[in-house]
C-alpha positions as CSV (number, residue, x, y, z in Angstrom):
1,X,-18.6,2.5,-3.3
2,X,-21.0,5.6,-3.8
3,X,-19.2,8.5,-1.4
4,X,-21.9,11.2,-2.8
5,X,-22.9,13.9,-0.3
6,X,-19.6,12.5,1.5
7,X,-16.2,14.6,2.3
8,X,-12.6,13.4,2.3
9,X,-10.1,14.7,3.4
10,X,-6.5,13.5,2.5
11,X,-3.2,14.5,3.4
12,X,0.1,13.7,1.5
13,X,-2.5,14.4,-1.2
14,X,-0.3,15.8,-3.8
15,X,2.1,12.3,-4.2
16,X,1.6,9.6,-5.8
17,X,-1.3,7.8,-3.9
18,X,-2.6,10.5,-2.2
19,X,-3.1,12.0,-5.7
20,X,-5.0,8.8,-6.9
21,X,-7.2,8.5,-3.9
22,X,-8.2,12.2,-4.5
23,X,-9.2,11.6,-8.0
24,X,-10.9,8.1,-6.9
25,X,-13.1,9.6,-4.2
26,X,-14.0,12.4,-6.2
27,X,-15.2,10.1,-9.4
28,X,-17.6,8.4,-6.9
29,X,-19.0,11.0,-5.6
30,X,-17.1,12.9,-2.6
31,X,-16.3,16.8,-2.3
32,X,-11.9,16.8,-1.8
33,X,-9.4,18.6,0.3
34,X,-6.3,18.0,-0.2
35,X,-3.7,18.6,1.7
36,X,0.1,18.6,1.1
37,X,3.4,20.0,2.2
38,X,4.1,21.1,-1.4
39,X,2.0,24.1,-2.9
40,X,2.7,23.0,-6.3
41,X,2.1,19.3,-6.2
42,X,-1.7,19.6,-3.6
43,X,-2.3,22.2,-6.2
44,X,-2.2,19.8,-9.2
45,X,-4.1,17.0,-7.5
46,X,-6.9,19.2,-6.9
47,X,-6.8,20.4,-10.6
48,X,-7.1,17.1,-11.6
49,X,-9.7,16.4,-9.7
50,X,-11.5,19.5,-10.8
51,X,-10.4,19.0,-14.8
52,X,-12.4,15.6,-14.5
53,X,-14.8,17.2,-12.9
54,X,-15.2,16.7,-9.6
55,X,-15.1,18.9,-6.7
56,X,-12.1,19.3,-4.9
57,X,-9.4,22.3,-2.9
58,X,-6.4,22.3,-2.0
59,X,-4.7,23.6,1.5
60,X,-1.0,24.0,2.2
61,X,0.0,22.0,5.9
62,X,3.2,21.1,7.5
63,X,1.1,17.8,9.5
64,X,4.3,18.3,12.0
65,X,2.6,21.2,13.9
66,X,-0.8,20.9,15.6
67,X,-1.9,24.9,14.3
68,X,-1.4,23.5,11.1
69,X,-3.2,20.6,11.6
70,X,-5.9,22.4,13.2
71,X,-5.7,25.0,10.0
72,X,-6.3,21.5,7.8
73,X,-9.2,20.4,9.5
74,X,-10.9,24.1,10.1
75,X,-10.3,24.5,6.1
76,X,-12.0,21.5,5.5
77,X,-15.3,22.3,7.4
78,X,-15.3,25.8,6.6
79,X,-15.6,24.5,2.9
80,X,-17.6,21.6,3.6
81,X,-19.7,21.1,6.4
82,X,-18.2,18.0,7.6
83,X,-15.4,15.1,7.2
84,X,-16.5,11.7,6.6
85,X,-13.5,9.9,5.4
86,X,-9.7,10.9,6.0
87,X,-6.7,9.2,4.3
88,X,-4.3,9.8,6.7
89,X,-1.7,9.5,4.2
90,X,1.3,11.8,4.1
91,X,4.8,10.5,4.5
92,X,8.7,11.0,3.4
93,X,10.8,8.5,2.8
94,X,14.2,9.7,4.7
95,X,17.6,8.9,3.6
96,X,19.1,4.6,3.4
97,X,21.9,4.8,5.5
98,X,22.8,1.6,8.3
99,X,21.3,2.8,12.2
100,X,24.9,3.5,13.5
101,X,25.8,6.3,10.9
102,X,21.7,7.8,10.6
103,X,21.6,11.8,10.6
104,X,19.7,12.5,13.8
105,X,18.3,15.2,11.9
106,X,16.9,13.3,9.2
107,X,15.7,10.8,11.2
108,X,13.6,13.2,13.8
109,X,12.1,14.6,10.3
110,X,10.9,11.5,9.3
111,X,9.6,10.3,12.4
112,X,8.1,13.8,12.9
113,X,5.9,13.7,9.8
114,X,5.2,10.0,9.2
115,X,4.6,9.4,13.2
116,X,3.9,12.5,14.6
117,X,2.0,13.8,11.4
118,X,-0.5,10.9,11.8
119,X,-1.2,11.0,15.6
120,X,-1.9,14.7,15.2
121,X,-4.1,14.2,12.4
122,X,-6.0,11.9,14.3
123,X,-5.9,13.3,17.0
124,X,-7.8,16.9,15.4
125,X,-10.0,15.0,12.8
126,X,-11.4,12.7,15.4
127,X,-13.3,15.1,17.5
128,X,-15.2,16.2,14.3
129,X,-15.8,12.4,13.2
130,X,-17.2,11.9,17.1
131,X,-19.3,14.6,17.4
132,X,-20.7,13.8,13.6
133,X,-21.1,10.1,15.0
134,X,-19.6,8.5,12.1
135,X,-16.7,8.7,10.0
136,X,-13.7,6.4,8.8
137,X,-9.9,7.2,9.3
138,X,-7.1,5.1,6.8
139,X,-3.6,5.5,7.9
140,X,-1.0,4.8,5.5
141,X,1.5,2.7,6.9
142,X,3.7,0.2,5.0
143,X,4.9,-3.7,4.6
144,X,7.9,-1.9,6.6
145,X,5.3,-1.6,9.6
146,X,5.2,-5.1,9.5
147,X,9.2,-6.2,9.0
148,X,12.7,-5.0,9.3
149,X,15.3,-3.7,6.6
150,X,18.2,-2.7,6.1
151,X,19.4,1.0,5.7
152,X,15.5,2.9,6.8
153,X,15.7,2.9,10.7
154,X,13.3,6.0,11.3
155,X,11.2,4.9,8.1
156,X,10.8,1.3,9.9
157,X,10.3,2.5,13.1
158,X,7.6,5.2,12.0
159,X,5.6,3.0,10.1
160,X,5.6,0.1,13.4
161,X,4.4,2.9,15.4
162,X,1.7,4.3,12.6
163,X,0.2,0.6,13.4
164,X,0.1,0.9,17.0
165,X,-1.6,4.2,17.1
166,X,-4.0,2.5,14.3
167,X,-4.7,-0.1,16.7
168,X,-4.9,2.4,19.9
169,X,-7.2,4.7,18.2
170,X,-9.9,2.5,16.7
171,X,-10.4,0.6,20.0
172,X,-11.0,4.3,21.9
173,X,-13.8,5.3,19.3
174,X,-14.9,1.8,17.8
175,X,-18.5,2.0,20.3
176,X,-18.6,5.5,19.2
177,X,-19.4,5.5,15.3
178,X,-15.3,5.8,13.6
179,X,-13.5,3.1,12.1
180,X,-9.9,3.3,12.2
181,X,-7.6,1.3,10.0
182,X,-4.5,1.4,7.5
183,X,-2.9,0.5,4.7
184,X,0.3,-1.2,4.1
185,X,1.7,-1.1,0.3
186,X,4.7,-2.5,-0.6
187,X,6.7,-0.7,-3.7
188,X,4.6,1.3,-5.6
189,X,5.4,2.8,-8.8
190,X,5.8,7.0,-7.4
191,X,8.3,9.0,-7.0
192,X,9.1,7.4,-3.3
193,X,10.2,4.2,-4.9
194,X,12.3,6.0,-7.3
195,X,14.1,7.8,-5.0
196,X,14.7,4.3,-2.9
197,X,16.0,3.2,-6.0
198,X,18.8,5.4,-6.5
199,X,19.8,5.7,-2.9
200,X,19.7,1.8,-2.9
201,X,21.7,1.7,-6.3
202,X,23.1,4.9,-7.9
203,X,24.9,3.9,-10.4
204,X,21.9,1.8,-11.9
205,X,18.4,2.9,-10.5
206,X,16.8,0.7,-12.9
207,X,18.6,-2.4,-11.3
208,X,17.1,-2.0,-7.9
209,X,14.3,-1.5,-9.7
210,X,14.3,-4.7,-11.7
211,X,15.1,-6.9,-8.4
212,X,11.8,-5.2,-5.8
213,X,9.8,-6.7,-8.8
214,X,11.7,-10.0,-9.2
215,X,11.2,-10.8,-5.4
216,X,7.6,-9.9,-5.8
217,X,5.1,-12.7,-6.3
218,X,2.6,-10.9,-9.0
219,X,5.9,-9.8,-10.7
220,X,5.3,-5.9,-10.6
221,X,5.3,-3.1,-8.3
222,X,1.5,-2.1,-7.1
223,X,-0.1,0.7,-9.3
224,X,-1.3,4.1,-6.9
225,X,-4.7,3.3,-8.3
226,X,-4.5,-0.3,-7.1
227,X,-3.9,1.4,-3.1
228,X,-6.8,4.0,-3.6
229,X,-9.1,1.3,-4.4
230,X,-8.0,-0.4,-1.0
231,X,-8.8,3.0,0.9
232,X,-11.9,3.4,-0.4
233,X,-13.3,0.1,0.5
234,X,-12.2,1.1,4.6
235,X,-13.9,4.2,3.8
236,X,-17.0,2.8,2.4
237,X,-19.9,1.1,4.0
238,X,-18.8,-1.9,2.6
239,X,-16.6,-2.4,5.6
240,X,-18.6,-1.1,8.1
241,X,-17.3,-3.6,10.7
242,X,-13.8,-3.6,9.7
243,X,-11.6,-1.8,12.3
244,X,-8.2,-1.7,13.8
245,X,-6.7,-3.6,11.2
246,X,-4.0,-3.6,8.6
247,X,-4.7,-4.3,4.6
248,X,-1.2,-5.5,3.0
249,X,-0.8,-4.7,-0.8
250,X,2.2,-6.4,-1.9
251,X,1.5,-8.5,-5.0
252,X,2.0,-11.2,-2.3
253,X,5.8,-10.1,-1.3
254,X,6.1,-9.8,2.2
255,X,3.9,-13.5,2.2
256,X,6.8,-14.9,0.7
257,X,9.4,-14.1,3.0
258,X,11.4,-11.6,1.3
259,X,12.4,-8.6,3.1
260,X,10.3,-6.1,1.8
261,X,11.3,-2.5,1.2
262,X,9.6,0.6,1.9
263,X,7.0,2.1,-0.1
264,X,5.0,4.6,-1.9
């Protein structure tokens, strides 16, 4: 998985995965722009990047609005020619409360930046990916794209949808040169998981955390690195046929049946 001479482009790209992918496209080769909500956190991922010494930048984004968007992808050309892979990857996590007694405010955020944030993202990179005549989008949705659970309505529902507009998009542009596909992690160990955690059990975090890992085949929650390495391979030529699917990285839960919970 060689990504020299290549761009990426990541949003979400100052949490826990987006941070790893970052510093995993950057060690093989790939100029970085990261993207991210939080000044402080895209800022530190592309310090990383740049401390191990690749090359990388960072731009501030609210993926909600399409100027912003539109900002993101104009940054990332201005500094580098081109985008050839985008991790479509920046999400929040919402509050755990049952569907009958959910904040209508919370839940419009979250569908706004995990459903809305990803069709615009598309929906800007994919005109630079089609008039390039390649490229390769990775959408981050979740094992809760694929099941139901208690307590995450608009976290549920947003990640269902972030597979359909997978689906939609890579059968528009699959004769045209772009792959579209995503990603579907169960708990991984970042700081989403441990504020599920403490909604799910305040008085003991570290329970909750104790029983995702229990249900879990392999035993542990999946590392950010262990994700990254999963986007890389949709971004790379080594899946050059691969499109309009869904990867699962689980440690095997959501094949055993139990209810998964959501991730990053």
């Amino acid at each position: 998985m060689d990504f020299t001479g290549k761009v990426a482009l990541i949003t979400g790209g100052g949490g826990g995965i987006g941070r790893a992918t970052a510093l995993a496209f950057a060690l093989r080769g790939a100029k970085v722009m990261v993207v991210d909500h939080d000044a402080a956190a895209g800022q530190a991922s592309a310090d990383i990047v740049i401390q191990r010494g690749g090359n990388a930048r960072f731009t501030q984004a609210d993926v909600t609005r399409s100027a912003a968007v539109a900002d993101y992808v104009k940054a990332t050309l201005d500094a580098y020619g081109r985008i050839d892979c985008f991790f479509n990857n920046a999400g929040i996590e919402g509050t755990v409360a049952p569907t009958q007694d959910y904040d209508e405010a919370v839940f419009d955020r979250v569908i706004a930046v995990n459903l809305k944030g990803v069709f615009l993202g598309m929906k800007h990179v994919l005109p630079v990916m089609l008039a390039q005549g390649s490229g390769a989008i990775v959408n981050t949705a979740s094992v809760a794209g694929l099941f139901g659970g208690p307590g995450m309505a608009p976290y549920v529902a947003s990640k269902h949808g972030v597979i359909g507009l997978t689906k939609v998009a890579s059968s528009d542009v699959a004769a045209l040169g772009v792959r579209v596909n995503a990603v579907c992690p169960g708990p991984v160990e970042t700081r989403m998981m441990r504020s599920l955690e403490a909604q799910r059990n305040p008085n003991d975090p570290e329970a909750a955390h104790r029983a995702y890992s229990a249900s879990t085949p392999s035993g542990r929650y999946t590392l950010p690195e262990e994700v990254a390495n999963v986007v890389l391979y949709l971004s790379s030529d080594l899946s050059g046929n691969v499109t309009g699917t869904q990867i699962v990285i689980d440690g095997g839960r959501s094949g055993s049946g139990g209810a998964p919970p959501a991730r990053r």
